[in-house]
C-alpha positions in Angstrom: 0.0 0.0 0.0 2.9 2.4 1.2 4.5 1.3 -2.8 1.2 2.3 -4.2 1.0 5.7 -2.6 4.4 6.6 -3.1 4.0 5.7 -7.0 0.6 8.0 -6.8 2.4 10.9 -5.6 5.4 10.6 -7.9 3.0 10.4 -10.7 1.0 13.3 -10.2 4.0 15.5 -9.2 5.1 15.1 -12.9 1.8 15.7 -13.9 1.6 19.4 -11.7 4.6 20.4 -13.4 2.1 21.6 -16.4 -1.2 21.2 -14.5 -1.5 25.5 -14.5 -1.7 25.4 -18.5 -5.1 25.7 -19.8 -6.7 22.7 -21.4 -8.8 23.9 -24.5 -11.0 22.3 -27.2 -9.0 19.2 -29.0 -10.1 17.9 -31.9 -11.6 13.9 -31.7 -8.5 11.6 -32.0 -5.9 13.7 -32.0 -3.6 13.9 -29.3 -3.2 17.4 -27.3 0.2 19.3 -28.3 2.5 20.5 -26.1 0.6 23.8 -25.9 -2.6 22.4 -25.1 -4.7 25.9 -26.0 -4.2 25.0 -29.7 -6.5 22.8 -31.1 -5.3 20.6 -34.6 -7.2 20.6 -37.4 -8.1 17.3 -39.0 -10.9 15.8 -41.3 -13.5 15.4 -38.3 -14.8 18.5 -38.0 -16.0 17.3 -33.9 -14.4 19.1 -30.7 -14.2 17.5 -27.7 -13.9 20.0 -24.3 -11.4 19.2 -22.0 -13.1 21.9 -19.7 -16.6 22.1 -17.8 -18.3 22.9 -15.2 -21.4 22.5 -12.8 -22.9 24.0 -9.6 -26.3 23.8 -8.1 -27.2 25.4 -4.4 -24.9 23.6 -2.4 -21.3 23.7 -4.5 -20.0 25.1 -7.5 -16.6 23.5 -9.4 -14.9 23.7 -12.7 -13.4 20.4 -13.8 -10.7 19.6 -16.4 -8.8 16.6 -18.4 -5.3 16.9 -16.8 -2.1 17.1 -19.2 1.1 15.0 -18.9 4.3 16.2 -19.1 3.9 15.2 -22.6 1.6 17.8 -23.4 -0.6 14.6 -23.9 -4.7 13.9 -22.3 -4.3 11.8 -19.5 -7.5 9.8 -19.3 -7.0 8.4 -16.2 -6.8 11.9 -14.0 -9.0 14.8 -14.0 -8.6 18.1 -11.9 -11.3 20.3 -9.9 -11.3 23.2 -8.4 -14.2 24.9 -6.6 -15.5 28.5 -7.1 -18.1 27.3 -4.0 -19.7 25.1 -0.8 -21.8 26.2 0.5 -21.6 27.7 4.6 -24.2 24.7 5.6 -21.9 22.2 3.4 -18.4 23.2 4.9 -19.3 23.1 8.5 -16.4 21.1 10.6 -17.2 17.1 10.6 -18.5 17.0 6.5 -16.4 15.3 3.9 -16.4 15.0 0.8 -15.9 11.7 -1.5 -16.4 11.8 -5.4 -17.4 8.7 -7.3 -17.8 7.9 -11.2 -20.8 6.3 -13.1 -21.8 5.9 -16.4 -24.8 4.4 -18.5 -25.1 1.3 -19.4 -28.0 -1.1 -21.1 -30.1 2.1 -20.6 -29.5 2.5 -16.7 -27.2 4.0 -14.2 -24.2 1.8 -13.4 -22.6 3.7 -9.9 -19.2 2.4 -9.0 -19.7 2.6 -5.0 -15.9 2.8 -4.6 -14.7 6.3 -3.6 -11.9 7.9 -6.0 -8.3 8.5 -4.7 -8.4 12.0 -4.0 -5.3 14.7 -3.3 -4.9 18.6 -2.9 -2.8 20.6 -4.4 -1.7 24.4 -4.4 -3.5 26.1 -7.3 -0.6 28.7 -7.2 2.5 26.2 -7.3 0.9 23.4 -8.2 2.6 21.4 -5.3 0.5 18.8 -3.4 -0.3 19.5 -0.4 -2.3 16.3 1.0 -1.4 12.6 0.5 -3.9 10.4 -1.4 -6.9 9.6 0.3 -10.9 8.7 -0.7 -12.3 11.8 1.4 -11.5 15.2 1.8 -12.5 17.6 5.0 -14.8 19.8 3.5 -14.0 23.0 5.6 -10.3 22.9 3.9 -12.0 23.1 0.4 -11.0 26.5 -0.7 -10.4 29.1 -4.3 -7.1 28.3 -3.4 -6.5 24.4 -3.5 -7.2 22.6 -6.5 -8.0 18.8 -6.0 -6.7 15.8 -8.2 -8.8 13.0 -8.8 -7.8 9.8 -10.0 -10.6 7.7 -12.2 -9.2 4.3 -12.6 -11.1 4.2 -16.1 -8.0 4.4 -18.8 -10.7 3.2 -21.3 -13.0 6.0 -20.7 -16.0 4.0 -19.9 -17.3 6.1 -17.2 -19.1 9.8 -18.4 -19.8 11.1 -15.0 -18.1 12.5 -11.3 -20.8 12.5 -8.6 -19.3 14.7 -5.9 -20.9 13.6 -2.8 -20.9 15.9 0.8 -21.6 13.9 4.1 -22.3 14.5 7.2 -20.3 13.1 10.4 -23.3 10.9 10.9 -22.3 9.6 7.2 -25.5 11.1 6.0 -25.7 12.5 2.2 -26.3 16.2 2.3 -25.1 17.4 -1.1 -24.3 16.1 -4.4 -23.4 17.2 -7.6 -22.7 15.6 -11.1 -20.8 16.6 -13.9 -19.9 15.6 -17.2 -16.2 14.1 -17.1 -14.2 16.0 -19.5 -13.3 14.8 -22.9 -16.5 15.3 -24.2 -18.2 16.2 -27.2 -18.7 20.2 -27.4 -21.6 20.4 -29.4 -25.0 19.2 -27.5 -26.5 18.3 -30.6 -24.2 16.0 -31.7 -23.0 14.8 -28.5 -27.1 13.4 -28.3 -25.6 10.6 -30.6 -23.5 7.8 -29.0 -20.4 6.9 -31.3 -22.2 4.3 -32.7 -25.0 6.2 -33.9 -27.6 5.4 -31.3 -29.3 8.1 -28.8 -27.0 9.0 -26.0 -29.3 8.4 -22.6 -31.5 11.7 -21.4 -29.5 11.7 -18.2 -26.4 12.8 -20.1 -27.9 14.8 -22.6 -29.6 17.3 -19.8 -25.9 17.8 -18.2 -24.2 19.0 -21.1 -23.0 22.7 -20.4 -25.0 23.6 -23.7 -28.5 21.8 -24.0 -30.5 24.8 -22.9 -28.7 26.8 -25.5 -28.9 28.0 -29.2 -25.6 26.4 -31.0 -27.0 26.3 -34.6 -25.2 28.8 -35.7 -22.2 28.4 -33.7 -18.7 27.9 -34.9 -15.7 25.4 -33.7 -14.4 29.0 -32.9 -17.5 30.0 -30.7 -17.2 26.0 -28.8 -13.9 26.9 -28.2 -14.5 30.4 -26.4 -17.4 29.5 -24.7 -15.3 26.1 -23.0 -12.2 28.2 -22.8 -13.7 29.9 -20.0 -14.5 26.8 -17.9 -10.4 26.0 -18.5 -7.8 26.6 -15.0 
């Protein structure tokens, strides 16, 4: 276990050393340069966002696809950092635990097993917790940004439930949110790769499905994402 966590925090140093530059609109397929802001033209003419966000009542967060020293996607990390909890949310004794699920056969497949979690310095990038599967919620702050490891290199799963519980570990908050890479226009993103209907539940969490995006450019996907990027 000691190996395991050692190996986690190795790895994700080398992935802070770039974690400040701003992950924009990639084209489907093609691997993020080392300037990750550019996207590459190819013959699809389909973005994928490597940048979202999501907030209700209780909590407020930007999420992003994290970029190896490579200047590559890593598909197995994503980054958060919250713009807001609420005062009833953060009071001393909560935590906070963040879980993956996807869609499957037509229904909701949760994996109950809570996702290896660690802080980190928004300003230096360094990490400033060891790896865990809960964070305090009263030490959630603008200035900590928190690295979350999926354990789905495939890419199986499309959605982070962040959950808030009580110290009676009762649920008193939750949020999901569309895991970046995903495609930036709603209307095609309604269409699974294989041409059948993406499920409801995913459609209605897309940053854009209440929006007017007929007329919209790559250009205007790009601006509108660009803002959601840290």
């Amino acid at each position: 276990m000691t190996t395991k966590i050692l190996c986690s925090i190795v790895f994700i140093a080398a992935l802070s050393s770039c974690s400040n530059t701003k992950s924009n609109d990639v084209q489907i397929n093609t691997q993020a340069s080392a300037n990750p802001t550019t996207s590459t033209t190819i013959n699809s003419q389909k973005l994928l966002t490597s940048c979202n966000k999501s907030e209700n009542s209780d909590m407020s967060f930007h999420i992003n696809a994290v970029v190896n020293t490579s200047g590559q996607m890593n598909p197995d990390w994503i980054k958060i950092k919250y713009n807001f909890l609420s005062a009833t949310n953060a009071v001393s004794g909560n935590t906070v635990k963040f879980f993956k699920w996807k869609v499957s056969g037509g229904q909701s497949v949760l994996d109950q097993t809570p996702l290896s979690v660690m802080f980190y310095d928004l300003s230096s990038n360094q990490l400033t917790s060891n790896p865990g599967t809960s964070l305090v919620a009263s030490e959630i702050s603008l200035s900590r940004g928190i690295y979350i490891q999926l354990n789905d290199v495939a890419g199986t799963f499309q959605v982070i439930k962040a959950v808030v519980y009580n110290s009676s570990g009762q649920i008193v908050a939750q949020l999901n949110s569309l895991i970046p890479q995903f495609n930036s226009n709603p209307a095609e993103y309604a269409t699974n790769s294989d041409g059948s209907a993406r499920a409801q539940i995913l459609i209605d969490m897309h940053p854009l499905k209440s929006v007017a995006t007929t007329a919209w450019t790559q250009t205007d996907y790009t601006n509108f994402f660009q803002s959601y990027c840290f």
